[in-house]
C-alpha atoms as a printed R data frame, in Angstrom:
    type eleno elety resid chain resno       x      y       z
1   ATOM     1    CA   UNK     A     1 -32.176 47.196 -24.560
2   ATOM     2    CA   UNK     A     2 -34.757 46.604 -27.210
3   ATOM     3    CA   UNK     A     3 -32.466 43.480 -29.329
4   ATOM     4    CA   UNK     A     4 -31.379 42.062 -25.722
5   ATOM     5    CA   UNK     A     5 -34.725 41.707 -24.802
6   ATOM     6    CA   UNK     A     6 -35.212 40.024 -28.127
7   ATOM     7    CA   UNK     A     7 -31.798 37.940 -27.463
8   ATOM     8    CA   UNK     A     8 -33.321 36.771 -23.984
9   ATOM     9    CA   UNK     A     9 -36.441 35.059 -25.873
10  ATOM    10    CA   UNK     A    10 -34.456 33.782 -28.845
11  ATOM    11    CA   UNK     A    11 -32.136 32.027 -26.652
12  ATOM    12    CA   UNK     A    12 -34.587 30.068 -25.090
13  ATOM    13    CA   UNK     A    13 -36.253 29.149 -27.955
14  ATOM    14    CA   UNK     A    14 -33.186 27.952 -28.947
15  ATOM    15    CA   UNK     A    15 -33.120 25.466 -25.788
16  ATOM    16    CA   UNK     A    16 -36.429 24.311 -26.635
17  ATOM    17    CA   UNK     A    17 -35.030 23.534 -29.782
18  ATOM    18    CA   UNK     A    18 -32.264 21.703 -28.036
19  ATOM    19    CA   UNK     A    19 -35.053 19.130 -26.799
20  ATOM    20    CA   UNK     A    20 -35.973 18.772 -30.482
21  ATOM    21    CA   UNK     A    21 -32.675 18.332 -32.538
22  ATOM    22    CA   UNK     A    22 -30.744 15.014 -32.277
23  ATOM    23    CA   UNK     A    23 -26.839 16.156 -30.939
24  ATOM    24    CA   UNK     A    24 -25.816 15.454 -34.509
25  ATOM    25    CA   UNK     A    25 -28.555 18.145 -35.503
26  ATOM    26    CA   UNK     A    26 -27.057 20.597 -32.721
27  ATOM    27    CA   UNK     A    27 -23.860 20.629 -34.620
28  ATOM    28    CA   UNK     A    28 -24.879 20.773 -38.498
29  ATOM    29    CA   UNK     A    29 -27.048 24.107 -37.327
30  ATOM    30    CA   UNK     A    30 -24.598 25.332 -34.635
31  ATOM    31    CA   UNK     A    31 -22.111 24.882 -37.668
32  ATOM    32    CA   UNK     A    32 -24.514 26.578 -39.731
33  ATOM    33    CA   UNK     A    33 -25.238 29.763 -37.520
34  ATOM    34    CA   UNK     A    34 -21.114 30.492 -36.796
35  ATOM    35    CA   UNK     A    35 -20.650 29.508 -40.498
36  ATOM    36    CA   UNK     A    36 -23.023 32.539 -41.576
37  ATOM    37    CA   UNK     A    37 -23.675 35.290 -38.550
38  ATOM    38    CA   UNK     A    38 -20.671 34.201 -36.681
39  ATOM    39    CA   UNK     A    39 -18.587 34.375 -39.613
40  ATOM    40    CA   UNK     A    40 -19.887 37.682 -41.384
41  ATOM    41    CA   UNK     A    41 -19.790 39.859 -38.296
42  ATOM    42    CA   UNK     A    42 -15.775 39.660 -39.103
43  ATOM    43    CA   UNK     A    43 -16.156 40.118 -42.601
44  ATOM    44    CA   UNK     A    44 -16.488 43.502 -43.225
45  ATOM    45    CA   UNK     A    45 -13.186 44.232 -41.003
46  ATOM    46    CA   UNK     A    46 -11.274 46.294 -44.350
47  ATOM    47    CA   UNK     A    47 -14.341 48.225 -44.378
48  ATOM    48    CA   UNK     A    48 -13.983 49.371 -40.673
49  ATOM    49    CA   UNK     A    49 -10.457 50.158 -41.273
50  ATOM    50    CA   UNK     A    50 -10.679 52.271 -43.887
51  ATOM    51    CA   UNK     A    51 -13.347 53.845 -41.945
52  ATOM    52    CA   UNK     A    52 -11.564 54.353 -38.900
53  ATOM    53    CA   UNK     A    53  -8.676 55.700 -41.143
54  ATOM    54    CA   UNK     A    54  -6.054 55.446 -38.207
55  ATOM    55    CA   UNK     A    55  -3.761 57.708 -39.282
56  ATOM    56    CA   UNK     A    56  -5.541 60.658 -40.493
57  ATOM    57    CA   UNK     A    57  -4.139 59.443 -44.055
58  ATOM    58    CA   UNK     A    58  -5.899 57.422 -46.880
59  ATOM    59    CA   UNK     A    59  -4.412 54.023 -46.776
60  ATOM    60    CA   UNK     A    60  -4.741 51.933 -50.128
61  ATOM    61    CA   UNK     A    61  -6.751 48.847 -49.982
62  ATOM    62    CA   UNK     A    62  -4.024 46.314 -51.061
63  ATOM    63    CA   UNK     A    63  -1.655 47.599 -48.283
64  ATOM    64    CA   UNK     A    64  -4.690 47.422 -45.900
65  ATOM    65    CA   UNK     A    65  -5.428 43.827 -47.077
66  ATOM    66    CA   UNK     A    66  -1.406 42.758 -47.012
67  ATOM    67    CA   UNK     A    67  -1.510 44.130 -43.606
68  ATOM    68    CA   UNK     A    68  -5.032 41.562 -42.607
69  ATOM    69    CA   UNK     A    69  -3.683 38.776 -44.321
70  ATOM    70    CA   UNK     A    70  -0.053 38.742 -42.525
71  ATOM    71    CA   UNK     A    71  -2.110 39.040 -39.465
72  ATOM    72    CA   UNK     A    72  -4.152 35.949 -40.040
73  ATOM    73    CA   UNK     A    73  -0.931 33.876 -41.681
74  ATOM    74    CA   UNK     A    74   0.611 34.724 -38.259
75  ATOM    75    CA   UNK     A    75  -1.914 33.727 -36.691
76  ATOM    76    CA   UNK     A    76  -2.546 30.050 -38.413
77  ATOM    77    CA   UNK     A    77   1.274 29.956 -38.355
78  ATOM    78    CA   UNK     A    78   1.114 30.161 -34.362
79  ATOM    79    CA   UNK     A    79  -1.443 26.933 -34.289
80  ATOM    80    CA   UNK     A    80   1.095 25.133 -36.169
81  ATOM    81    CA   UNK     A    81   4.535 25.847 -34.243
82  ATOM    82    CA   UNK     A    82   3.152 26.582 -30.883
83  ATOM    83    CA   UNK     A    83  -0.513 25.369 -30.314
84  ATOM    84    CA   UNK     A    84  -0.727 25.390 -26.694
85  ATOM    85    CA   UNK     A    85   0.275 29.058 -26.632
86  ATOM    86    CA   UNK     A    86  -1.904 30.265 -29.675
87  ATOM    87    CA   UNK     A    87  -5.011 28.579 -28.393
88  ATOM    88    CA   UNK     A    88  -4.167 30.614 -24.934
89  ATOM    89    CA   UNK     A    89  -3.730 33.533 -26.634
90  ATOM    90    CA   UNK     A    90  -7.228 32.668 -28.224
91  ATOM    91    CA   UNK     A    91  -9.182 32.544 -25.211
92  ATOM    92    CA   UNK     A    92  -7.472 35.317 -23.648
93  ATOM    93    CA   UNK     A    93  -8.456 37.748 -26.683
94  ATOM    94    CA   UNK     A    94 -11.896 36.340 -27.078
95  ATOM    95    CA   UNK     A    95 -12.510 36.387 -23.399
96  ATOM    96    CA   UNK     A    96 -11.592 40.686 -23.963
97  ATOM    97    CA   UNK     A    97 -13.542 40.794 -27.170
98  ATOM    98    CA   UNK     A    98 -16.811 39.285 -25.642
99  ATOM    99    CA   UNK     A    99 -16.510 41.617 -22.505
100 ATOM   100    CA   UNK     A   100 -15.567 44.726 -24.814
101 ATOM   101    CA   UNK     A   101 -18.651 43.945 -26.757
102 ATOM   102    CA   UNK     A   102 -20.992 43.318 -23.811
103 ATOM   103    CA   UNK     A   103 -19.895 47.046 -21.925
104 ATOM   104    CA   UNK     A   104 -19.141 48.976 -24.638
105 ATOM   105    CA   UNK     A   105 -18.677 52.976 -23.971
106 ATOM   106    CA   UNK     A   106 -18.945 52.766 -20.762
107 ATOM   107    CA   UNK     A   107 -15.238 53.538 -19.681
108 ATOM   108    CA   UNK     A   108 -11.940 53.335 -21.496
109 ATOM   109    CA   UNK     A   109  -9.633 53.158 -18.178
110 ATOM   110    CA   UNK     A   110  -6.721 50.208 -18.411
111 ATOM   111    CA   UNK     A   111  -8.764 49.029 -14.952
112 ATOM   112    CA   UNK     A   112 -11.976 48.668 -16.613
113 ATOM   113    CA   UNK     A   113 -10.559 47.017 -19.900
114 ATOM   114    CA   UNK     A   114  -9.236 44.327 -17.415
115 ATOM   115    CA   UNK     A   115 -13.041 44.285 -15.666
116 ATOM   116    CA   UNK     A   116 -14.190 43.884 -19.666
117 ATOM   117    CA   UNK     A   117 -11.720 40.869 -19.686
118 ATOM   118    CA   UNK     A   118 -12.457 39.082 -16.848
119 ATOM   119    CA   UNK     A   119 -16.256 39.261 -17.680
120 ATOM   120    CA   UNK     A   120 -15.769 38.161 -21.120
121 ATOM   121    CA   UNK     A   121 -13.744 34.918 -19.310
122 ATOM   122    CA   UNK     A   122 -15.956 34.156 -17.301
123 ATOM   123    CA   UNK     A   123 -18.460 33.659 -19.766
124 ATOM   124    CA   UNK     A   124 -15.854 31.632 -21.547
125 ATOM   125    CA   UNK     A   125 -14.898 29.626 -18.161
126 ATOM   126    CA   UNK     A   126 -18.765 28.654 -17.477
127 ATOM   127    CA   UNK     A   127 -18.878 27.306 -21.336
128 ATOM   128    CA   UNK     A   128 -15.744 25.060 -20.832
129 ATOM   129    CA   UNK     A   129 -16.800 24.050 -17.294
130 ATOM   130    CA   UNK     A   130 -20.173 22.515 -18.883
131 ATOM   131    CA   UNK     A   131 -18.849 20.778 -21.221
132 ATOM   132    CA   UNK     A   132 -15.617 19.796 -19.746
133 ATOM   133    CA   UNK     A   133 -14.974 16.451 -21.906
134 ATOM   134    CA   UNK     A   134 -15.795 17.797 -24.863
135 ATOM   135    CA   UNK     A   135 -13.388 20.820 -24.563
136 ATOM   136    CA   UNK     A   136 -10.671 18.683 -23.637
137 ATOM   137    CA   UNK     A   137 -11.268 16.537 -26.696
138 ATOM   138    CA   UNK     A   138 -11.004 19.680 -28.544
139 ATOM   139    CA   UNK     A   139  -7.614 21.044 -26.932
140 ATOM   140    CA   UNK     A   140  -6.480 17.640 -27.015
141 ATOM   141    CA   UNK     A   141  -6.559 17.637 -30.709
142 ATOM   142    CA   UNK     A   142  -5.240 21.037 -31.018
143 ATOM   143    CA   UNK     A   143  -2.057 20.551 -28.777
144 ATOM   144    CA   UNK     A   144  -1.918 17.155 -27.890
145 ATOM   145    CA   UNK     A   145  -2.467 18.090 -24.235
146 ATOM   146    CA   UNK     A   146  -4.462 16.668 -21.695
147 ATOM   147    CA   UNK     A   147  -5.727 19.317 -19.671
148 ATOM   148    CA   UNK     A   148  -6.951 18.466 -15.931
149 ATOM   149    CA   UNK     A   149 -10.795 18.712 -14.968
150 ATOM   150    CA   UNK     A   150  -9.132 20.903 -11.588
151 ATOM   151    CA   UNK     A   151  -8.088 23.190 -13.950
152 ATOM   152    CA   UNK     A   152 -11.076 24.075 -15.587
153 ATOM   153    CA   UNK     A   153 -12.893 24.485 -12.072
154 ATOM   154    CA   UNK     A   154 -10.169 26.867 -10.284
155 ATOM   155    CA   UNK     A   155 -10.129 28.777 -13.737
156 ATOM   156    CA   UNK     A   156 -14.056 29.618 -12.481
157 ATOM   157    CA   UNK     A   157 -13.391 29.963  -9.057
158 ATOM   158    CA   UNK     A   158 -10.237 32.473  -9.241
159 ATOM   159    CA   UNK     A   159 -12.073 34.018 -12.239
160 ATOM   160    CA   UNK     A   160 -15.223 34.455 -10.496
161 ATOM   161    CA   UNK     A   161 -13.356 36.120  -7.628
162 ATOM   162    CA   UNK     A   162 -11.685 38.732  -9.773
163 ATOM   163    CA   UNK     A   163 -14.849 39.580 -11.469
164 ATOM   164    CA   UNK     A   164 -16.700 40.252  -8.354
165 ATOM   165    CA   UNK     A   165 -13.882 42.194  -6.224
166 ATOM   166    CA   UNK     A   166 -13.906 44.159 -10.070
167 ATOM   167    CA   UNK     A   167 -17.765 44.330 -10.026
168 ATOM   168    CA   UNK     A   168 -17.714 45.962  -6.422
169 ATOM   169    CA   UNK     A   169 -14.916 48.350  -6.919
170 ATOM   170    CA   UNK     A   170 -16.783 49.923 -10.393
171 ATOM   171    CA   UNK     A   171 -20.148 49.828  -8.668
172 ATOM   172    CA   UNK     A   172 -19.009 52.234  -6.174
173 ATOM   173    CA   UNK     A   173 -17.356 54.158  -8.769
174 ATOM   174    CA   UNK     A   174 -19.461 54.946 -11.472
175 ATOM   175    CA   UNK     A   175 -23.356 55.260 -11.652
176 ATOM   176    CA   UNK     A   176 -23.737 54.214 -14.914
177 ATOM   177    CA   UNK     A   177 -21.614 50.651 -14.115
178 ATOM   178    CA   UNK     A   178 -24.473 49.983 -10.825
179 ATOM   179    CA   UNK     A   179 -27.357 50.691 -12.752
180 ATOM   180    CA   UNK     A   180 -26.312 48.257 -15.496
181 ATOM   181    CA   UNK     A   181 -24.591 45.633 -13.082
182 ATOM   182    CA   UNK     A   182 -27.952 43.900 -11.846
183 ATOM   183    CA   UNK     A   183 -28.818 43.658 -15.935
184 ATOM   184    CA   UNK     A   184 -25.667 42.093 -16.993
185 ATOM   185    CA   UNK     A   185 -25.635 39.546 -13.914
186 ATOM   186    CA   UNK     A   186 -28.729 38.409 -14.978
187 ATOM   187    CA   UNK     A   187 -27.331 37.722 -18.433
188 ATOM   188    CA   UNK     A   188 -24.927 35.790 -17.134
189 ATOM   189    CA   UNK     A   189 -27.517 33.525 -14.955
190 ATOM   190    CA   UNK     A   190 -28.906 33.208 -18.702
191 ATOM   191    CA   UNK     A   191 -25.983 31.920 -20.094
192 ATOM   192    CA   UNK     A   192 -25.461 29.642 -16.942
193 ATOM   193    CA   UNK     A   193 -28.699 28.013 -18.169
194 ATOM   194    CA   UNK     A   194 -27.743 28.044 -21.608
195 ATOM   195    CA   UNK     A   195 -24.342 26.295 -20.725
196 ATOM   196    CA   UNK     A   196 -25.782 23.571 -18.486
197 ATOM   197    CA   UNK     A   197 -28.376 22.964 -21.129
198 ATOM   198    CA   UNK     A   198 -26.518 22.599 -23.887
199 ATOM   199    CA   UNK     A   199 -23.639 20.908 -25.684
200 ATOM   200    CA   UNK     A   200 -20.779 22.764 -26.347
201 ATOM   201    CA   UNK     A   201 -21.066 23.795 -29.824
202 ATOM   202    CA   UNK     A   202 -25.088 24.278 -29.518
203 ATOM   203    CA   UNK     A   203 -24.390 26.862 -26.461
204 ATOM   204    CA   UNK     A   204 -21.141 28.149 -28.266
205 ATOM   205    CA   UNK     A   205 -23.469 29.064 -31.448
206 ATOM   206    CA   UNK     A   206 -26.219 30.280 -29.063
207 ATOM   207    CA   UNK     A   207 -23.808 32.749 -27.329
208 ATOM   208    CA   UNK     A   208 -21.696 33.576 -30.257
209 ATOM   209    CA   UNK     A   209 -24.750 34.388 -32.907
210 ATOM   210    CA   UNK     A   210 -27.740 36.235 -30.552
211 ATOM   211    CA   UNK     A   211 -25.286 37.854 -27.970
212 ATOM   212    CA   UNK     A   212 -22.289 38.445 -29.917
213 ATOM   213    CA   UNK     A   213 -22.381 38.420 -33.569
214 ATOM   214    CA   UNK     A   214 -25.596 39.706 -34.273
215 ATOM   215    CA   UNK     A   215 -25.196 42.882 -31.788
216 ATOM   216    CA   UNK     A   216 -21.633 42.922 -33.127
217 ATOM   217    CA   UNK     A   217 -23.405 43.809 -36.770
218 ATOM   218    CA   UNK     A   218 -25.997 46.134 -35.255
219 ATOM   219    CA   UNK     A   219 -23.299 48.072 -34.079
220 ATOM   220    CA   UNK     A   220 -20.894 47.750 -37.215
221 ATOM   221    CA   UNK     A   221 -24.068 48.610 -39.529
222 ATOM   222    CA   UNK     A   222 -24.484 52.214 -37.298
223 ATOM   223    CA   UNK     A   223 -20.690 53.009 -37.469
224 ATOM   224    CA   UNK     A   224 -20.625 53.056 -41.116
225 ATOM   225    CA   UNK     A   225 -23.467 53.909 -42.369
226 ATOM   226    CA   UNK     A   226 -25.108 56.327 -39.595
227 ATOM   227    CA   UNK     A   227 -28.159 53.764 -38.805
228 ATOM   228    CA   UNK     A   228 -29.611 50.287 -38.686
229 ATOM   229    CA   UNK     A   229 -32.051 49.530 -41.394
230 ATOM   230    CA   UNK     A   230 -32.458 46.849 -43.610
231 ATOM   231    CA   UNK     A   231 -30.993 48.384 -46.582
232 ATOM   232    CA   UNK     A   232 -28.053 49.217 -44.464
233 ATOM   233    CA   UNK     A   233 -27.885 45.393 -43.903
234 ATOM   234    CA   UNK     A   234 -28.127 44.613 -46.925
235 ATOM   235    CA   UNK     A   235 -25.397 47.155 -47.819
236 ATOM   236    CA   UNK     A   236 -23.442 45.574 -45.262
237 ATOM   237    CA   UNK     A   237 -23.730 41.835 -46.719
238 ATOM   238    CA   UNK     A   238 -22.579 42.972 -50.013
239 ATOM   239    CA   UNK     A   239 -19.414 44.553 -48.786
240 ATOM   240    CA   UNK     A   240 -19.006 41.559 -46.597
241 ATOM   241    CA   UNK     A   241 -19.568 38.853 -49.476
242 ATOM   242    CA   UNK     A   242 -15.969 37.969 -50.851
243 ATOM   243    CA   UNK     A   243 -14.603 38.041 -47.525
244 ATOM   244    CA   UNK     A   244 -16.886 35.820 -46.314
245 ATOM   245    CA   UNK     A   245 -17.136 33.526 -49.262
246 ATOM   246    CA   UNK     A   246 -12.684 33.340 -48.934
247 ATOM   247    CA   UNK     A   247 -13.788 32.068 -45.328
248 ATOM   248    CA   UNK     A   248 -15.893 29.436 -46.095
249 ATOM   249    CA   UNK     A   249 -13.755 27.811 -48.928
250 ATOM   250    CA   UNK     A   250 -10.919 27.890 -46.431
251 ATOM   251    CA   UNK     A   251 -13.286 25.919 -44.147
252 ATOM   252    CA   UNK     A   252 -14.686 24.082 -46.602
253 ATOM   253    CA   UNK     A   253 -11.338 22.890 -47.741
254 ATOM   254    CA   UNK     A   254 -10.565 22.257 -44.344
255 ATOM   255    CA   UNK     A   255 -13.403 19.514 -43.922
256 ATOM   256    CA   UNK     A   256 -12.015 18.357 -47.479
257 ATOM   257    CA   UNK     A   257  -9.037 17.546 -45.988
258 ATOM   258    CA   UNK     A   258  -9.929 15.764 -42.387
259 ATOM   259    CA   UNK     A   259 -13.223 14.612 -42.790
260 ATOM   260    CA   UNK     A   260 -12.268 13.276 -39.476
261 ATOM   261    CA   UNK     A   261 -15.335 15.558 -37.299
262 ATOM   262    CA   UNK     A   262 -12.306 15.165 -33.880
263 ATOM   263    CA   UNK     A   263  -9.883 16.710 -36.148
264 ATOM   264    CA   UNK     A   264 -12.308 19.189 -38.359
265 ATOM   265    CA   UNK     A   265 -13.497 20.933 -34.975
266 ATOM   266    CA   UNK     A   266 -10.412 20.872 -33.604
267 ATOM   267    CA   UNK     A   267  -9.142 22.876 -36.906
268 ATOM   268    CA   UNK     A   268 -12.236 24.805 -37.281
269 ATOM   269    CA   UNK     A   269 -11.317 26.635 -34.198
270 ATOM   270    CA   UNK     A   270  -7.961 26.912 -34.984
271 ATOM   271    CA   UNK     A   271  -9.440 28.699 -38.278
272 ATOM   272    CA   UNK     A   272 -11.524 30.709 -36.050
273 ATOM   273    CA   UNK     A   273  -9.161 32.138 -33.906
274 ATOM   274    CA   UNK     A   274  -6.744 33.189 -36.815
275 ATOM   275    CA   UNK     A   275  -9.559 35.192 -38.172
276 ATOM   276    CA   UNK     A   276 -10.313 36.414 -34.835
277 ATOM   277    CA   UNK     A   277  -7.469 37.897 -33.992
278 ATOM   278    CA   UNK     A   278  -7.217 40.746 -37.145
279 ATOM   279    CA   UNK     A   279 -11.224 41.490 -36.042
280 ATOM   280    CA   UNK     A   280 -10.086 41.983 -32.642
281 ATOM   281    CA   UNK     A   281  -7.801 44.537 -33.283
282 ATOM   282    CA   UNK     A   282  -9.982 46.312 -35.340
283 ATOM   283    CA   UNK     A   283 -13.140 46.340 -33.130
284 ATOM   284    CA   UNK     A   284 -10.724 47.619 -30.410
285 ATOM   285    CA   UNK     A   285  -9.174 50.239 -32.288
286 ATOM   286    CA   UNK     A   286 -13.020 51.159 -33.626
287 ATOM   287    CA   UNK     A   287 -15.081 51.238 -29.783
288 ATOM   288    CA   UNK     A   288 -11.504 53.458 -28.489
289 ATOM   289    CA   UNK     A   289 -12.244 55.958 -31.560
290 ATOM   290    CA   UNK     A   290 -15.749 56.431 -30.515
């Protein structure tokens, strides 16, 4: 409660900020923040495997790596063959992750994991209905596709439907669900504001890094090492370093190669989701082990 209270103050200093940086400026340090929290909170994912230890059985760290890397080649492979459907397939496992991560141990039912989904897609749904043009422009790039503005608004309405009908049936259900509904509504009037506020990649970074990422690491930083402190964090960098550092050349030779800013943050996302998808699996295999 303590952090979120923290993440309610940070992300409006973060709008002020927006009425200080140029829209250029937005994107260098949006870049900047994804590029370093965003990216590190996914970094340490071996480490959380061989934590987690699946199978009751030591598994060697280059099968575990083979295993990550096949994941993300498939992964990249998908954006290349089939972009339309990989970039789906992005948004619905981001829109699970965010809601997994937002009501964690609170219930493990199938019913509730779709309640976690259709959360996390809503918060997903308001970002892309805010910044409609630009998100076209960026599946337009991806898949060639021209997506219609309708489609983006009855997305929100049909989604905002099932969340509610969800919200009702749970709040009836469990005590623990009620007393934290009210809370997490509120958080999503916040990132309403945040949304309307901001460009895309400014509220992306603003959601992504104080509400996701950075609780993300909190939570990662407990698992593994029993509790938060700073030398815990910096334990946690350490382990994280090469991973991270493989990510950024990979971006970096990205930008190398299509200096083109349409096409780079069209591919940066593409890179994003193929990383996404191995960190996924792993944070969902690590909050149903809890």
């Amino acid at each position: 409660m303590k952090y979120f209270n923290f993440a309610i103050v940070a992300s409006f200093f973060c709008l002020w900020l927006d009425s200080l940086l140029s829209n250029d400026a937005q994107i260098i340090v949006g870049f900047i923040l994804i590029l370093t929290f965003g990216i590190l909170h996914g970094a340490n994912d071996l480490l959380l495997i061989k934590k987690i230890d699946i199978n009751k059985e030591q598994i060697s760290f280059q099968k575990t790596l083979l295993y990550y890397i096949i994941v993300v080649g498939l992964g990249s492979l998908l954006f290349w063959i089939i972009p339309w459907f990989a970039l789906l397939l992005f948004i619905i496992v981001s829109g699970y992750h965010f809601g997994e991560q937002q009501w964690e141990n609170l219930e493990k039912s199938s019913l509730f994991k779709l309640f976690e989904f259709t959360y996390g897609l809503f918060i997903l749904m308001l970002l892309f209905n805010f910044n409609i043009k630009e998100v076209q422009e960026v599946i337009h790039n991806i898949t060639s596709i021209v997506v219609p503005e309708n489609y983006f608004t009855n997305g929100l309405i049909i989604n905002s439907v099932a969340l509610v009908a969800l919200g009702i049936y749970f709040s009836n259900k469990l005590v623990e669900f009620k007393n934290r509904w009210m809370l997490e509504t509120f958080y999503l009037l916040v990132f309403t504001v945040i949304f309307r506020v901001s460009s895309l990649i400014w509220g992306f970074a603003i959601y992504f890094i104080i509400w996701h990422s950075i609780p993300s690491i909190i939570n990662q930083i407990s698992y593994l090492n029993g509790e938060v402190s700073w030398n815990n964090f910096r334990k946690y960098i350490c382990s994280a370093f090469l991973y991270w550092v493989i990510s950024l050349i990979g971006i970096a030779t990205l930008y190398l190669l299509f200096k083109d800013i349409e096409i780079f943050n069209a591919l940066f996302f593409s890179f994003l989701a193929a990383i996404t998808f191995p960190h996924v699996l792993v944070i969902f295999i690590l909050f149903k082990k809890k």
